[in-house]
C-alpha positions in Angstrom: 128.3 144.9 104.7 125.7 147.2 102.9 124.6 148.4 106.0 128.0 149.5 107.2 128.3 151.1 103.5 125.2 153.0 103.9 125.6 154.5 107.3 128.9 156.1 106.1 128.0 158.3 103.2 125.3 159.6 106.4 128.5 160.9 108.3 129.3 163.5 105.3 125.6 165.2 105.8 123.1 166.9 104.1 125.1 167.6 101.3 125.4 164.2 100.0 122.4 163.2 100.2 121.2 166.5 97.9 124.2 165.0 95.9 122.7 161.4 95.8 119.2 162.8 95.0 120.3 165.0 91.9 122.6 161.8 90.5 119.5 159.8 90.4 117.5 162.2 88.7 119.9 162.9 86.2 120.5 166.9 87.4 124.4 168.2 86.9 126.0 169.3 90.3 127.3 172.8 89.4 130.7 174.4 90.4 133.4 173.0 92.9 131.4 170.2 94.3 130.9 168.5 91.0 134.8 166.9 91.3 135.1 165.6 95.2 130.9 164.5 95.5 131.3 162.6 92.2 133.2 159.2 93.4 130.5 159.7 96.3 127.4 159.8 94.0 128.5 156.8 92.5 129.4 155.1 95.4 125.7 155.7 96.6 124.3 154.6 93.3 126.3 151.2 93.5 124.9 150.5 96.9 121.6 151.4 96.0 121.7 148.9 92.8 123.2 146.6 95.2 121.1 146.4 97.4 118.4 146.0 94.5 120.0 143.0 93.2 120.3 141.2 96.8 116.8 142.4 97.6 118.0 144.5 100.7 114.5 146.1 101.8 116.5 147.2 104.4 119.3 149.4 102.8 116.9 150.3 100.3 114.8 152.3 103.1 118.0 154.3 104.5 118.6 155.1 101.0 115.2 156.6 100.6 115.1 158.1 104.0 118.5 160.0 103.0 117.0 161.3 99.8 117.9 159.3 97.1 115.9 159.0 94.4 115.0 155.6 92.7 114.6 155.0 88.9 114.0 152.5 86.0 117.8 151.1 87.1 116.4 149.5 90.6 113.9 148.6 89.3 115.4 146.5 86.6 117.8 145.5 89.8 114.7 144.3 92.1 113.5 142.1 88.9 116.6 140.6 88.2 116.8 139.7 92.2 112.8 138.4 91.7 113.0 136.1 89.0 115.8 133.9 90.1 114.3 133.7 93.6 110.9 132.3 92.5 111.2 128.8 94.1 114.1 128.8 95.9 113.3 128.0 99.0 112.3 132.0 100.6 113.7 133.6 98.2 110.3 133.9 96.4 109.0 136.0 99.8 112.4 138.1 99.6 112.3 138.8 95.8 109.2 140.0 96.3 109.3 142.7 99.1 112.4 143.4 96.8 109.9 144.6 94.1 107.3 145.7 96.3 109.5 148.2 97.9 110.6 150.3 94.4 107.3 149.9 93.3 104.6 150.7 95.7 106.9 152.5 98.7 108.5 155.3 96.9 106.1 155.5 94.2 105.4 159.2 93.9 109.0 159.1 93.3 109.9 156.6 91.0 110.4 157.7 87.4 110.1 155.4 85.0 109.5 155.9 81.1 106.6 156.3 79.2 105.8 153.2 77.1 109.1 151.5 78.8 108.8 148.1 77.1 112.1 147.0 78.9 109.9 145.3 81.4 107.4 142.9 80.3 104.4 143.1 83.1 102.3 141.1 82.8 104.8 138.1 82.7 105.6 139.7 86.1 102.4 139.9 86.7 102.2 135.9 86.8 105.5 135.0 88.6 104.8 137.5 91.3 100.8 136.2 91.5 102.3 132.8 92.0 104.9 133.9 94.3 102.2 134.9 96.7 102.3 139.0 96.0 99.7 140.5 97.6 96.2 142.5 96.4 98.1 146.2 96.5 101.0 144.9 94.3 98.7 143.1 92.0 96.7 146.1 91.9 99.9 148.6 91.5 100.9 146.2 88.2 97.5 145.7 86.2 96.0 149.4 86.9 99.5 151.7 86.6 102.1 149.0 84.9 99.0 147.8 82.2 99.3 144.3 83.4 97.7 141.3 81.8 95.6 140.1 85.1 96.3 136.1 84.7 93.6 134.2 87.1 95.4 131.0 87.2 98.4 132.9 88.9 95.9 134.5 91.1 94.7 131.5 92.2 97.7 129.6 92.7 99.7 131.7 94.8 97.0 134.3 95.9 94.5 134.7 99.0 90.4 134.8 98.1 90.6 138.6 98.4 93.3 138.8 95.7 91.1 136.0 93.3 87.9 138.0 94.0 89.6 140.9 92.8 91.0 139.0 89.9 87.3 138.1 89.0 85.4 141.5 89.9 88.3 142.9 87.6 88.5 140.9 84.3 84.2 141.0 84.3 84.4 144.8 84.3 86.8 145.0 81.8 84.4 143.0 79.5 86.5 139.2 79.4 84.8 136.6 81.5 87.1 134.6 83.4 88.1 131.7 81.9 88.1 128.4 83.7 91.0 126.6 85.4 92.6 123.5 83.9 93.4 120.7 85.6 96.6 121.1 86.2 96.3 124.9 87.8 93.2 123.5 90.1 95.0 120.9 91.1 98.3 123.2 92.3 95.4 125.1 94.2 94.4 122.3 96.2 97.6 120.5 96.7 98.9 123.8 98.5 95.5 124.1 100.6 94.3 127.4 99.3 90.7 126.2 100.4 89.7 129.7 100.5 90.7 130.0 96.6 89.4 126.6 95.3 85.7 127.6 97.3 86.0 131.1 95.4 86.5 129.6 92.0 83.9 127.1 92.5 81.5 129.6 93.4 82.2 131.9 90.4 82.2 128.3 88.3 85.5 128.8 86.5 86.9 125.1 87.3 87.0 123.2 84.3 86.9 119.7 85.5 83.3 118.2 87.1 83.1 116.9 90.7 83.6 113.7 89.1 86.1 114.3 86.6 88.1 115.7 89.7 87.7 113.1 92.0 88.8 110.5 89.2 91.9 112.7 88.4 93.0 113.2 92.0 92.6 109.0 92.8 93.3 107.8 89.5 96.1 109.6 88.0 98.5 110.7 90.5 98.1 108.7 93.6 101.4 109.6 95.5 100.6 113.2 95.0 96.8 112.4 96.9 96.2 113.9 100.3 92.7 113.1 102.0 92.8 116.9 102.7 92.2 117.3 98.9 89.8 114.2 98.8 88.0 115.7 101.8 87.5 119.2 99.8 86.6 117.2 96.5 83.7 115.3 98.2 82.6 118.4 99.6 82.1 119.9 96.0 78.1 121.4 95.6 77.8 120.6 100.1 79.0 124.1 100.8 82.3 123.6 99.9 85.2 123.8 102.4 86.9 120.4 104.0 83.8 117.9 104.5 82.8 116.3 108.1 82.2 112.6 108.8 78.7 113.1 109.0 78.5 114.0 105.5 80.5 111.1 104.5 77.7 108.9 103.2 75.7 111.3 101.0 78.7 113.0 99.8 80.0 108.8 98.5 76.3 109.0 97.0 77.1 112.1 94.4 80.1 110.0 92.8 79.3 106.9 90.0 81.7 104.5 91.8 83.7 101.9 89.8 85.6 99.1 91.6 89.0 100.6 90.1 88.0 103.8 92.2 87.1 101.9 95.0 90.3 100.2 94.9 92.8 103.0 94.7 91.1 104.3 97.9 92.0 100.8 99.4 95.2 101.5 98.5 95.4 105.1 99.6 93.9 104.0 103.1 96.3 101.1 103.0 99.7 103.3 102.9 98.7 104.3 106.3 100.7 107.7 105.3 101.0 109.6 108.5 97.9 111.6 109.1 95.5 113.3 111.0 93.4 110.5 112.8 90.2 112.0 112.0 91.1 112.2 108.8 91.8 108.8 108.3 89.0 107.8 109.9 86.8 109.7 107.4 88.9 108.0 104.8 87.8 104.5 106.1 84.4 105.8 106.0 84.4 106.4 102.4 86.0 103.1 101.5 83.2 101.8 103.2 80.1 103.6 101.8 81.8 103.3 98.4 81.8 99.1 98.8 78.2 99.6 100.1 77.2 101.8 97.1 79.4 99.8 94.7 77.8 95.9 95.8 79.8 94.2 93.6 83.7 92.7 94.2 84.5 92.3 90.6 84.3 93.5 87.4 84.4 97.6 86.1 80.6 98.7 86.3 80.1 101.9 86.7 76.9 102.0 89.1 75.2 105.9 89.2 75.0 108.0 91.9 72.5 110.5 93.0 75.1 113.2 91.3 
C-alpha cells in the first residue's frame, strides 16, 4: 500500500518532489503553488513518517531518490519502529535497517539539532549492539551521535570485528574495558558467538575463572547447558575455540573435580538430548576422565588439577 502511495506523487513530476524537499527542510513555497502542492507535501510527509514507523527501507529509498529530505521526525519514527521490534521474532533485523537507513544512508542530508537530547544514544547504542547492528552503525552512533560504547552489548549481539573495535576504542579513549559478568558471558556463549567469547578471553575482560565458568554452566542452570558451551569452556587457556577429543583428557586435568560435578555431567550425558554424535561422544569422554581423575564414588572432595 505504501508503495502504491509513493509511486503516485512520481506521476505529478519534478515539481513535487522540489515541493517535498522544501517541506522537509522547513522552506516556504512562494506564490500560486503554495495552495494546490500543500495537501501534496503533506501527503508525502505522512508516507515518509509512515514508512519510518513500519520500518519500510524500501519506500524510504524512493523517497530519497525523489528528493525528499529527512529530518529529526524519521528519525524519531525509525526509533519508535526499533525499540518495540527488539525481540520479536525479525523484527530486531527490520528495526534496525529501519535506523540504519536515516542514519548512515542519507546522512549528508539529515539535519538534526545541535545538542538534541530528545534521543538518548547511548541507550540506543546498547539495544541496537544487542540487536546485532553492525561496525559502521556502531561507529556512526559513538563518533557523530556521542554514544556511550557499552562492551557487554558489543559482545552479546556483535561480530569480533565489532568487539575489537569496542576494545581498541574504549583503551584510546583512556577507560579500560571492564570485564563481563556472568550473566553477559554466558548470553555470549549460549548464542555461539565463539568468535566474541575467544576475543574477550584474549583481551582478559571475563570476569568468571575457567573454573568458576565451568561450575556455573554445570551447576547452576543445567537445562540451559549445551556441550557446545562445555566444549568452548574446556578449551579455555588451549587456544580457545570449540575443543577436539584429543584434547579431552588434559583439558579434564585443568578442572579440580568434585563428585557433584561429576555427577551433573552424568546427568547431562544421561538426557541423551539430541545432538551431534561427535559431540556426545566427547561428552562421554569427559565423564570418563573426570571419574578417572576424581577416584573416588562418594563423598564431596574436591581433588586439584594441574589448573
Amino acid at each position: 500500500m505504501l508503495q502504491r502511495q509513493v509511486a503516485a506523487p512520481a506521476a505529478l513530476g519534478g515539481g513535487l518532489a522540489a515541493a517535498a524537499a522544501a517541506a522537509a527542510a522547513g522552506e516556504p513555497r512562494a506564490g500560486r503553488d503554495e495552495g494546490p502542492q500543500q495537501p501534496q507535501m503533506e501527503s508525502i510527509e505522512l508516507i515518509a513518517t509512515e514508512a519510518a514507523n513500519r520500518g519500510n527501507v524500501h519506500v524510504l529509498r524512493q523517497l530519497r531518490e525523489r528528493g525528499f529530505v529527512f529530518g529529526p521526525g524519521h528519525v524519531q519514527a525509525a526509533l519508535a519502529y526499533f525499540l518495540p521490534s527488539i525481540g520479536v521474532d525479525d523484527g530486531s533485523r527490520a528495526g534496525l535497517m529501519s535506523l540504519r537507513y536515516p542514519l548512515l544512508e542519507v546522512r549528508e542530508g539529515l539535519q538534526l539539532p545541535q545538542g538534541d537530547t530528545t534521543v538518548d544514544w547511548s541507550a540506543l547504542f546498547e539495544e541496537a549492539a544487542r540487536s546485532g547492528a553492525d561496525l559502521p552503525l556502531l561507529q556512526h552512533l559513538h563518533q557523530e551521535r556521542g554514544a556511550a560504547i557499552d562492551l557487554a552489548a558489543v559482545a552479546v549481539g556483535g561480530s569480533e570485528e565489532a568487539l575489537e573495535w569496542a576494545v581498541a576504542a574504549l583503551e584510546a579513549a583512556g577507560q579500560p574495558p571492564q570485564p563481563l559478568t556472568y550473566d553477559d558471558f554466558r548470553v555470549v556463549l549460549r548464542d555461539g558467538n565463539w568468535a566474541a567469547a575467544d576475543c574477550l578471553v584474549r583481551h582478559n575482560i571475563v570476569v568468571p575463572s575457567k573454573q568458576e565458568l565451568f561450575e556455573e554452566v554445570v551447576l547452576e542452570e543445567p537445562q540451559y547447558t549445551y556441550i557446545s558451551v562445555l566444549q568452548w569452556v574446556m578449551g579455555m587457556g588451549m587456544g580457545g575455540g570449540q575443543a577436539q577429543q584429543a584434547q579431552v583428557r588434559a583439558q579434564a586435568q585443568q578442572v579440580q573435580w568434585t563428585v557433584e560435578l561429576h555427577a551433573a555431567l552424568v546427568r547431562l550425558y544421561n538426557e541423551g538430548r539430541n545432538d551431534a554424535p561427535a559431540r556426545t561422544r566427547w561428552l562421554s569422554a569427559l565423564v570418563t576422565a573426570a571419574a578417572e581423575i576424581l577416584g573416588v564414588r562418594g563423598g564431596r572432595r574436591r581433588l586439584a588439577g594441574c589448573g
